[in-house]
N, C-alpha and C positions, 0 to 999 in steps of 0.2 A: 504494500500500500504506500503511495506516494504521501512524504509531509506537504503540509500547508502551512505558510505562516503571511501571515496581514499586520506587519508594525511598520509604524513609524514616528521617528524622535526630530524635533523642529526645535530651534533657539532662533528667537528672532525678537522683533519689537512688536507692537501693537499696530496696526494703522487705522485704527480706529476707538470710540470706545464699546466694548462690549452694546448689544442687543439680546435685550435679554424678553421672551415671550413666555409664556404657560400656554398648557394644550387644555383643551376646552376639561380633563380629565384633573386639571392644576400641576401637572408636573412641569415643573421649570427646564428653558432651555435656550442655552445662551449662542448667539453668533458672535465668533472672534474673525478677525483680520489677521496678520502677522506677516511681515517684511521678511527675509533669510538675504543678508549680505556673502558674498564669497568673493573672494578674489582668485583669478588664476593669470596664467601667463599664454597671450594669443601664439597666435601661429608664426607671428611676426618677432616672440620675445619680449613683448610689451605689457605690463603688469594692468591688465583688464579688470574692472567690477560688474559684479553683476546683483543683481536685486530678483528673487524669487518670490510672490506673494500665494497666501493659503489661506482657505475659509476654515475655518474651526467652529464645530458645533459640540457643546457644553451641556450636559442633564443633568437633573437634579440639582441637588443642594450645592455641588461643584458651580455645575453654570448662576447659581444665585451669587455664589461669593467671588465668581469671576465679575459679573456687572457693578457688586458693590465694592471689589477693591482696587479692581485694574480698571486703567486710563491709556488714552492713546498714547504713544513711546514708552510706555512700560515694558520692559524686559521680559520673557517668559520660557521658561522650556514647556514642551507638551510631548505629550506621548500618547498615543494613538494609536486607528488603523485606517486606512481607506476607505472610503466609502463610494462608489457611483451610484446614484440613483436617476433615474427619469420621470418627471412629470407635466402638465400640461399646463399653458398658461389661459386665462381666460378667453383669452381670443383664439383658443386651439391649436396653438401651434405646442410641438414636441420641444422640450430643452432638457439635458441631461447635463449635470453637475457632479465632481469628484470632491470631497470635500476630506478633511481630517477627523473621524470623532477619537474626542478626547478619552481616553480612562485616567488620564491624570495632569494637570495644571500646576507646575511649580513656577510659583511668583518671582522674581528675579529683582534683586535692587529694592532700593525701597519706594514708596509714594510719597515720599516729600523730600524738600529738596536736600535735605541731610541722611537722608537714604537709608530710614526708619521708617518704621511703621507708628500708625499709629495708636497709644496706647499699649507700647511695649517697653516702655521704660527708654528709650535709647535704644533700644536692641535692634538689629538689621532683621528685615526678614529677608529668610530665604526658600520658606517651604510653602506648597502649596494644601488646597483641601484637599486630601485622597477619601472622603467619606464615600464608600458606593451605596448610600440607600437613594435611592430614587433613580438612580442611573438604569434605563432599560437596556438589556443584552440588546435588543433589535426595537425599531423603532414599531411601535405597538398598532396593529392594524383598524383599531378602532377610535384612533383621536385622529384620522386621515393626519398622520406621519406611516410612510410608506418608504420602501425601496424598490416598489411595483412602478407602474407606468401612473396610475390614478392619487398617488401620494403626492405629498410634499411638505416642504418645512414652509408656516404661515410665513415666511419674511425675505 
């Protein structure tokens, strides 16, 4: 039997501030943005940058504490796995999206400009919420969050 494996680990910044919705069911579910810089060296010898952007989608109590603590250019690692899904837009046409979900959000640097948290004494944060209640394995075919064709994320 062949392995299967779906991770992926992102460090980047924010480019936006989290969006954060509930499913008509109230589970929370957050949309990130996130920049990835990398530098390599072209064909030419010439020390090139390049800029990679990623949607990240956030459940449960994770994505609530990502909308109340991160801000656009916050620092973040995430970890994850891929996701494609397809759904339709009002006006019927077809659009399919790859996006990031999260199983884990670590905060990076701190939210204020001394690179603390707040209400930690001084102290940096650097960890994020790993709590999984509310997080769905698969997105639940009864709050129309799907991976089907007739799904979609409200946003």
């Amino acid at each position: 039997m062949a392995a299967n494996l779906n991770k992926v680990f992102l460090m980047g910044n924010l480019t936006r501030d989290p969006e954060l919705k509930f499913t008509p069911q109230g589970t929370a579910v957050a949309k990130l943005g996130i920049a990835v810089n990398r530098q390599f060296k072209g064909s030419d010898g010439e020390l090139k940058k390049q800029t990679d952007f990623f949607n990240i989608v956030v459940w449960g109590k994770r994505g609530e504490n990502c909308s109340k603590y991160l801000t656009k250019g916050r620092p973040v690692f995430v970890e994850g796995r891929l996701q494609t899904r397809t759904y339709e837009t009002q006006d019927k046409q077809k659009r399919t999206v790859t996006e990031i979900v999260a199983d884990n959000v670590q905060f990076l640097g701190g939210n204020t400009p001394g690179g603390t948290a707040p209400g930690t004494g001084g102290a940096p944060r650097s960890g994020g919420f790993g709590d999984d209640s509310g997080v769905p394995e698969e997105f639940p075919a009864d709050t129309g969050f799907s991976d089907g064709p007739d799904g979609g994320v409200p946003f």
